[in-house]
PLY file of the C-alpha trace (Angstrom):
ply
format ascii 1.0
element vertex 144
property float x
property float y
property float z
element edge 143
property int vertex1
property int vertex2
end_header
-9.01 -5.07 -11.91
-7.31 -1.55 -12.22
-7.28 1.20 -9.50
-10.21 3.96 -10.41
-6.87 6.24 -11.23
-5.37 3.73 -13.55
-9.09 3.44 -15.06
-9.00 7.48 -15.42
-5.38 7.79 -16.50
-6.35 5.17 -19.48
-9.22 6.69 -20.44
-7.55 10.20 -19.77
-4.27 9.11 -22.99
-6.57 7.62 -25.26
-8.71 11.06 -25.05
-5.38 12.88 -25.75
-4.52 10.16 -28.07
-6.98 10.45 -30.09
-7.18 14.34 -30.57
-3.27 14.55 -30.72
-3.83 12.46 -34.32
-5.35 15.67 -35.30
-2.28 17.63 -34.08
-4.85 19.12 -30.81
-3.87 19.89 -27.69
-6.12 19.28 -25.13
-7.25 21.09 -22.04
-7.35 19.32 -18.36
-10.65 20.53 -18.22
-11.78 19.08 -21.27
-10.00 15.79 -20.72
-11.68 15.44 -17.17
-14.96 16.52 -18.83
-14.72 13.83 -21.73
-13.62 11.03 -19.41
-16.41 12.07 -16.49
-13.20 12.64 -14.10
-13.13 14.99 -11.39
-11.24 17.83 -12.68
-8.40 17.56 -9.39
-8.27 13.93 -9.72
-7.44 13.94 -13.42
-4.79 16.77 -12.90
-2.82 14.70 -10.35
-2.97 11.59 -12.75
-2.04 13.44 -15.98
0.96 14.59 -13.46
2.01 10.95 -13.09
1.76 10.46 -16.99
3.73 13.32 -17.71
6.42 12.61 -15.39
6.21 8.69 -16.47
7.15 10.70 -20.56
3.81 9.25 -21.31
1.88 12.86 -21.86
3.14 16.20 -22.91
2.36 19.39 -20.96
2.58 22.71 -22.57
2.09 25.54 -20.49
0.74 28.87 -21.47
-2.29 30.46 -23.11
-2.02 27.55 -26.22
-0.58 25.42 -24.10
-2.58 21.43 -23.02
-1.90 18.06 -22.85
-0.46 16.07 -25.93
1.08 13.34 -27.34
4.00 13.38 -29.84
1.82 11.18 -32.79
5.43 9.69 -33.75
4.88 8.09 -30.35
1.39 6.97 -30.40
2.16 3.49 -31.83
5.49 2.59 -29.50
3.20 3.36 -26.16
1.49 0.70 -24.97
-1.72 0.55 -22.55
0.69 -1.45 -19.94
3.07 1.69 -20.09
0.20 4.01 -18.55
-1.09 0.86 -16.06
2.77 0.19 -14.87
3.01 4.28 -14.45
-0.53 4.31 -12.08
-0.41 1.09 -10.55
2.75 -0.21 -10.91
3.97 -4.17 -11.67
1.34 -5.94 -8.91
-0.96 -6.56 -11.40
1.69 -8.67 -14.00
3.65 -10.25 -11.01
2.15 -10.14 -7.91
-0.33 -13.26 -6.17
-3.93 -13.54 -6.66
-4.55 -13.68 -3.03
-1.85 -10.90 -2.54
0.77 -13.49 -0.84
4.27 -11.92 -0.67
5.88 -14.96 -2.07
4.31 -16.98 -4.43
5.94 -18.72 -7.44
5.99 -22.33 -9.47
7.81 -23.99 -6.13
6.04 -21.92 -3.47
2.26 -21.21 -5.28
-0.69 -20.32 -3.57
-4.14 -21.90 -4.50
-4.60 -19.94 -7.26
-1.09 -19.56 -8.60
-1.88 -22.05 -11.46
-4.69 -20.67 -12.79
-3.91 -16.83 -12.10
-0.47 -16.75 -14.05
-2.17 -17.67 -17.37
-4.60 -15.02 -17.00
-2.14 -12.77 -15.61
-0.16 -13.80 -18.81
-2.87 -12.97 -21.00
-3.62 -9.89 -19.99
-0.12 -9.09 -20.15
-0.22 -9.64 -23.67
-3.30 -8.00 -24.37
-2.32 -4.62 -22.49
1.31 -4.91 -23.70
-0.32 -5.78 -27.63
-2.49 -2.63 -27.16
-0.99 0.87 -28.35
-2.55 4.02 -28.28
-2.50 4.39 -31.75
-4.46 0.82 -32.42
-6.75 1.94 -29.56
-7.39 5.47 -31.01
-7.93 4.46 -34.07
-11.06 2.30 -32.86
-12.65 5.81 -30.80
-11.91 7.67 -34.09
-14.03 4.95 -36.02
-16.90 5.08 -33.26
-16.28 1.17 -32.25
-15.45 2.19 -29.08
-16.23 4.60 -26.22
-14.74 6.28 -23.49
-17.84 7.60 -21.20
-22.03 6.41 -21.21
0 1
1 2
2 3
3 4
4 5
5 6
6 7
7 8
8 9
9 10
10 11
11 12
12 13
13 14
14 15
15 16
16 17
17 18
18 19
19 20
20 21
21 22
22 23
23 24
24 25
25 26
26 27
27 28
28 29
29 30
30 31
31 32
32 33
33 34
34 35
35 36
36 37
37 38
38 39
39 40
40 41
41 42
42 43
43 44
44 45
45 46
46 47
47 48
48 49
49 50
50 51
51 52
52 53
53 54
54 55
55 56
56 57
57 58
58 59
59 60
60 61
61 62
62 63
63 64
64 65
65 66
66 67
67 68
68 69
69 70
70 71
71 72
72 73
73 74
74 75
75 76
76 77
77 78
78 79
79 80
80 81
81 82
82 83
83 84
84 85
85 86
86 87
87 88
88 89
89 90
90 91
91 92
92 93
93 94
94 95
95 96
96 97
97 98
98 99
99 100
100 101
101 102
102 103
103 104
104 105
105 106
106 107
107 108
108 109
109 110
110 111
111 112
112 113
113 114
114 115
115 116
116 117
117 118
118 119
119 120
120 121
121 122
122 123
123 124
124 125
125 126
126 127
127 128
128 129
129 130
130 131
131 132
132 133
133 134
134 135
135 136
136 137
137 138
138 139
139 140
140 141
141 142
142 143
């Protein structure tokens, strides 16, 4: 459903999420190790984040990635998929058609927009803070 760099960048804010709670900041090498990223593929997602005002990037010796935690509950999970992979996934066709609507659908317009719809909700329902919150707890997981 996402791109494997949407998947990372995801998994990649709610590890920084999570440990910005605590007021941490966060290596790339830790993230990348936490998430089982490659290193250089997590550092040229966490760019996207940071220039999408997702992230924070300090630079220098104490420096990391990190989230303002005033900001943890107004950032949704659709912010960081609409940052990676853009609007395709809560717009586009099912069988990729450049026009498709309610008077022109494809074959699967129907049926696709209410799952489209849902997940739309879902992702747009979901903030990091509310996601977090469940990896604090140990409900959830990040990596196997």
């Amino acid at each position: 459903m996402f791109s494997k760099s949407c998947e990372y960048g995801i998994k990649a804010t709610l590890y920084i999420a999570q440990k910005s709670q605590w007021g941490e900041r966060v290596s790339l090498k830790e993230i990348a190790s936490s998430i089982d990223s490659p290193t250089a593929f997590t550092a040229k997602i966490l760019q996207i984040l940071v220039k999408a005002g997702i992230i924070n990037s300090i630079k220098g010796p104490s420096g990391g990635f990190e989230i303002d935690k005033v900001e943890l509950p107004k950032i949704s999970i659709k912010q960081i998929v609409q940052a990676i992979d853009g609007n395709q996934l809560f717009n586009g066709c099912a069988l990729g058609l450049k026009i498709c609507n309610a008077n022109e659908p494809c074959p699967m317009h129907d049926k696709f927009v209410v799952i489209r719809d849902q997940l739309n909700e879902t992702l747009e329902s979901s903030t990091l803070l509310n996601v977090a919150l469940d990896l604090n707890l140990g409900i959830t997981i990040l990596k196997r």
